[in-house]
N, C-alpha and C positions, 0 to 999 in steps of 0.2 A: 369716704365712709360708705360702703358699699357691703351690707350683713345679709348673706344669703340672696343676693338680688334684687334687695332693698335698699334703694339710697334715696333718702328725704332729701327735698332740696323746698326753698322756699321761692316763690318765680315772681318779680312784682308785675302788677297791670295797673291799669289808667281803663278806669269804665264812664258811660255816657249811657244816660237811660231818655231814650225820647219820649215815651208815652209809657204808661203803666203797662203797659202788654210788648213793646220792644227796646231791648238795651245790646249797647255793644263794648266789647272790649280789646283792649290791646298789651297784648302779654311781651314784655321785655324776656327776650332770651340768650340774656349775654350780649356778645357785642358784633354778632354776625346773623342772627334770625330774629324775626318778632313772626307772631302769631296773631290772628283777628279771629274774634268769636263773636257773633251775630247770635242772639235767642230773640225768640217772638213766643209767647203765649198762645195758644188754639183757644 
């Protein structure tokens, strides 16, 4: 489903929040890439 260069896709992750100011995630992308996101608050 690909309309105009748009194709939704819904992507699952697995998050872990160590302190109220840093959490991290890890994004399932199919069955050949995963992805990590690190956020920290300033």
């Amino acid at each position: 489903m690909n309309i105009g260069g748009f194709a939704p896709a819904a992507i699952p992750a697995l998050g872990f929040q160590k302190s109220p100011r840093t959490s991290a995630e890890i994004h399932l992308l199919g069955r050949s890439a995963v992805m990590v996101g690190i956020s920290m608050r300033l």
